[in-house]
C-alpha positions in Angstrom: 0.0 0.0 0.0 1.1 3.6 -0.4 0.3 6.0 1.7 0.1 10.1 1.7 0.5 11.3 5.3 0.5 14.9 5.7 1.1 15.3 9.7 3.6 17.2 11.9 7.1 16.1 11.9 10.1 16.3 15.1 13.8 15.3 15.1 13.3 14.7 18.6 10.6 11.9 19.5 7.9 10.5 18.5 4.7 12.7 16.9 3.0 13.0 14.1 4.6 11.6 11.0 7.7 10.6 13.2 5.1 8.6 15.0 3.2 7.3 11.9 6.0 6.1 9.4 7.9 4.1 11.1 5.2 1.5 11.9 3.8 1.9 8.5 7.1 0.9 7.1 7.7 -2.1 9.1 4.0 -3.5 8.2 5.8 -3.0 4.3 3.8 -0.1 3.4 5.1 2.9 1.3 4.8 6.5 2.8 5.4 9.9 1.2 5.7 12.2 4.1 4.3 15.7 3.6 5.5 17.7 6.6 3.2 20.7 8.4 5.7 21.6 11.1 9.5 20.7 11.4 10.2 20.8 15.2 13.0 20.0 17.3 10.4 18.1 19.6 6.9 18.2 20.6 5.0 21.1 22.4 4.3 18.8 25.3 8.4 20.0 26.4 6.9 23.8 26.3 9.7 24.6 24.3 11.1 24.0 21.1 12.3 25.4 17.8 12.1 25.0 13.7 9.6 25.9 11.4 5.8 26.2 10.9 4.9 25.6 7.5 2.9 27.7 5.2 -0.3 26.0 3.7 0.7 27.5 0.5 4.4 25.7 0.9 2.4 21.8 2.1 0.8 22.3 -0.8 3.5 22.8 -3.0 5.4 19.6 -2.1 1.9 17.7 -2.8 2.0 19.6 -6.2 5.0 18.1 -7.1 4.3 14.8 -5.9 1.8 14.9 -8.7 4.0 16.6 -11.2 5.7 13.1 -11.1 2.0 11.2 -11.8 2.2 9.2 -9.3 -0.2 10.8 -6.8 -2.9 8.6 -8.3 -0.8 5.9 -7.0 -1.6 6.5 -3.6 -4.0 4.1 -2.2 -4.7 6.4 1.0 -4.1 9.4 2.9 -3.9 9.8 6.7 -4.0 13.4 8.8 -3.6 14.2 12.4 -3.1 17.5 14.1 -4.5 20.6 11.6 -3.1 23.3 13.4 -4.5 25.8 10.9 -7.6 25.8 8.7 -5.3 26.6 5.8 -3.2 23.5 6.1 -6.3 22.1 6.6 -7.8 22.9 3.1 -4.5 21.5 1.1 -5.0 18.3 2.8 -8.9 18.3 1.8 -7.3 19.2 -2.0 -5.2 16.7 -1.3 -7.7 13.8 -0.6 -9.6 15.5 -3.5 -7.0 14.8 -6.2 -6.1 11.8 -4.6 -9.5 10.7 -5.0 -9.6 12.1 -8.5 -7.3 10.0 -10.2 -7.6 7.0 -7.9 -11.7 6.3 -6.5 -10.8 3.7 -4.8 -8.4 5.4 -2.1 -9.5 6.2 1.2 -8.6 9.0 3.4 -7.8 8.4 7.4 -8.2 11.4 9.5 -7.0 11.8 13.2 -9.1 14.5 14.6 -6.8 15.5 16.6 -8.4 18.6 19.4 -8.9 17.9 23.2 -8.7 14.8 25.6 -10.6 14.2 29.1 -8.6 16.7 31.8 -6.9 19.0 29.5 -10.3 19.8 27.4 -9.7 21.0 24.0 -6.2 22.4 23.1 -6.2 23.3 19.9 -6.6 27.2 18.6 -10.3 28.5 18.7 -12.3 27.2 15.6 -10.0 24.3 14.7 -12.9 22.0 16.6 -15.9 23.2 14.4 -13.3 23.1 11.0 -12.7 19.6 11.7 -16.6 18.9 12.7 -18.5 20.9 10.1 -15.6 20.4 6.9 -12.9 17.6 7.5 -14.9 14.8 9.0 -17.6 14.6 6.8 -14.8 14.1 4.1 -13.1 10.9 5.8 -13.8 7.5 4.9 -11.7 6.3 8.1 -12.0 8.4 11.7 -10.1 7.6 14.8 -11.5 10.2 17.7 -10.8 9.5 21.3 -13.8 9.1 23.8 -13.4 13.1 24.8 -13.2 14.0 20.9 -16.3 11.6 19.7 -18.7 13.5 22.1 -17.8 16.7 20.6 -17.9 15.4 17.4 -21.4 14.3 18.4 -22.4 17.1 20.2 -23.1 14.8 23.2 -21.8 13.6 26.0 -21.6 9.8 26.3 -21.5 7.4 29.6 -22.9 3.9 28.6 -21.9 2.0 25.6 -25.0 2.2 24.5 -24.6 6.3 24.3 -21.4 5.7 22.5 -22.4 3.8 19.9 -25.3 5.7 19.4 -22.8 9.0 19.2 -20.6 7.1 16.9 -23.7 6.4 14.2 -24.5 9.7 14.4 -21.1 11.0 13.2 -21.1 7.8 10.5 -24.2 9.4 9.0 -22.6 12.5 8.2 -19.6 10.6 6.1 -17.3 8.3 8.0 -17.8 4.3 7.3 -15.3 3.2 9.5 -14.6 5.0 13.4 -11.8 3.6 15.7 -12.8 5.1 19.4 -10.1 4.9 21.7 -9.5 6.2 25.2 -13.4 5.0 25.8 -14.6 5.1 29.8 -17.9 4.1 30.0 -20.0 2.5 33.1 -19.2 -0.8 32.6 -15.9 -0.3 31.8 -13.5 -2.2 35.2 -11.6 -0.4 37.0 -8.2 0.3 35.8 -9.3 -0.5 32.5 -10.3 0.9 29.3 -12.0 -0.1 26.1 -11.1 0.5 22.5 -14.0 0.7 20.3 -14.4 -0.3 16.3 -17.4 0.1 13.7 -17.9 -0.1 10.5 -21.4 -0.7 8.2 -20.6 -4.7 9.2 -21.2 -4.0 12.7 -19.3 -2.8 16.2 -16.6 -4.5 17.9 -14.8 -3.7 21.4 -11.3 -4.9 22.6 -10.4 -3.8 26.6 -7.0 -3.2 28.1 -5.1 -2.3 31.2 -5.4 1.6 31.5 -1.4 2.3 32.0 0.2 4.8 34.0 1.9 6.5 31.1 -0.1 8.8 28.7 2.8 9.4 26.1 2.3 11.7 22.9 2.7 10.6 19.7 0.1 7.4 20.6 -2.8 8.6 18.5 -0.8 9.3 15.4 0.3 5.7 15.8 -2.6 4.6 16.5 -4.4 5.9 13.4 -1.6 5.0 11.0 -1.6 1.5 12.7 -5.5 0.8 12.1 -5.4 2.5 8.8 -3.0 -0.1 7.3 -4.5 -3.0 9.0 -7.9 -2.1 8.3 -7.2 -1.5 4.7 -4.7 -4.8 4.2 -7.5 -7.5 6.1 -10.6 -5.6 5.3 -11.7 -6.2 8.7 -12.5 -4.3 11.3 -12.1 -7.4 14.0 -8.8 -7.8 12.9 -7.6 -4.2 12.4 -8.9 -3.5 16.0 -7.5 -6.6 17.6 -3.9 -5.8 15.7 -3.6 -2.1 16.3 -4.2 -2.3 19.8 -2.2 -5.1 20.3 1.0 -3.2 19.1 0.5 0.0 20.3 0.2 -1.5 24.1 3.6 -3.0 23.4 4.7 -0.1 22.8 3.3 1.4 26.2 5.1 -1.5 27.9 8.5 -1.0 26.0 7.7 3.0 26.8 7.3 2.1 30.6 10.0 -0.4 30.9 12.6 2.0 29.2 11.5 4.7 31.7 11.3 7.5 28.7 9.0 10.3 28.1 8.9 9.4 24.2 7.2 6.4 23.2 9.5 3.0 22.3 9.0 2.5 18.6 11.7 1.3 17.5 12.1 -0.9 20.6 9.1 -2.5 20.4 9.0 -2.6 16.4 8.7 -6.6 16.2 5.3 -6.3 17.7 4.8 -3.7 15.2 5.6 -5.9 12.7 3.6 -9.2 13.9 1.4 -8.0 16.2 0.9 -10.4 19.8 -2.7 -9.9 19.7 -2.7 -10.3 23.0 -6.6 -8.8 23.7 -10.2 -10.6 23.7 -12.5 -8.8 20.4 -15.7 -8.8 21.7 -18.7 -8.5 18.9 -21.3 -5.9 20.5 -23.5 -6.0 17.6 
């Protein structure tokens, strides 16, 4: 598979497309990196330094991928973090074009805005960009519990809720939503569930909730279920896979002691996946 991912990149760590490639690459897959940012590190530090990227510059390097006609090679594209509607657009043109010369190519967004404790922490209107204009393009959507609700305009406590939430947003242009980070009431204690569905039905998969909340996860996360997803063709699978390896690479992360997440040392379960949790069909 070849893959357009137009994220954030950092020399330092983990994030974005330094999250996303790797593990795409050691499941075989092809990636053309488009970068937004170029940062020494991620924000979470509170410091750090290189460039922004104009929209008008993203767009360029996406330009002349197709200068070389191959963008209609590109069997999907995956976003995270849009920091700015502008960038925002050129990855909607993106998909677009994409789409244009290949209809069978699917585009995977992260929509990346808030978590449960730190609320949304992206710039004012980013939330209603991605709501109103950039979900209702993606064929594939991987929201956390915290961004689901907003995406829903509700706030969700029983499963029940949350699938209901998650068929509302499917109506509106999504197929296929990946919920992670999902607390719900019957949820055990020091646990957490990871939630799949598609048009076939819904699937859950539960896991240790780990002391660690590392960034970079999400971005690898997406990429992760993306490929999987788009390899088996099943949702079961892709569910069961992806969070398989990216709990390894909590435990690697945890066992190293580090602040950035363990990709590389945990890259064999990237590669063949343990699949070490129970899928549990909920309907």
């Amino acid at each position: 598979m070849k893959i357009l991912s137009v994220q954030s990149s950092v020399a330092y760590g983990h994030v974005g497309n330094s999250a996303a490639v790797f593990p795409l690459q050691r499941l075989g897959h092809e990636v053309w990196p488009v970068l937004t940012v170029h940062f020494s590190n991620h924000t979470g530090y509170g410091e750090w330094r290189g460039p922004l990227l104009a929209a008008a510059d993203v767009a360029d390097v996406i330009a002349g991928i197709d200068d070389r006609g191959v963008l209609g090679e590109a069997d999907a594209v995956l976003s995270g973090y849009q920091g700015d509607p502008a960038v925002g657009q050129v990855i909607l043109d993106a998909v677009a074009r994409v789409k244009e010369l290949n209809p069978a190519a699917v585009y995977c967004c992260d929509p990346v805005m808030g978590d449960v404790g730190r609320g949304m922490f992206v710039r004012p209107g980013i939330p209603e960009f991605m709501r109103d204009t950039v979900v209702p393009q993606a064929d594939i959507l991987t929201p956390n519990h915290f961004e689901l609700d907003f995406l829903a305009g509700t706030t969700t406590r029983t499963l029940d809720e949350l699938l209901a939430a998650v068929d509302a947003v499917r109506r509106r242009g999504p197929r296929d939503v990946l919920v992670t980070s999902v607390l719900h009431d019957t949820v055990p204690e020091g646990s957490l569930d990871v939630v799949a569905v598609s048009d076939a039905g819904a699937w859950a998969v539960t896991t240790p909730q780990l002391p660690i909340t590392p960034n970079g996860c999400g971005d690898v996360t997406a990429a992760l279920y993306l490929a999987h997803l788009t390899t088996s063709g099943s949702p079961a699978h892709a569910l069961a896979a992806t969070t398989s390896s990216v709990f390894a690479v909590l435990e690697a992360t945890i066992a190293a002691g580090t602040r950035e997440i363990q990709l590389v040392a945990a890259q064999d379960a990237i590669a063949v996946p343990p699949m070490a949790f129970e899928v549990r069909r909920l309907r």
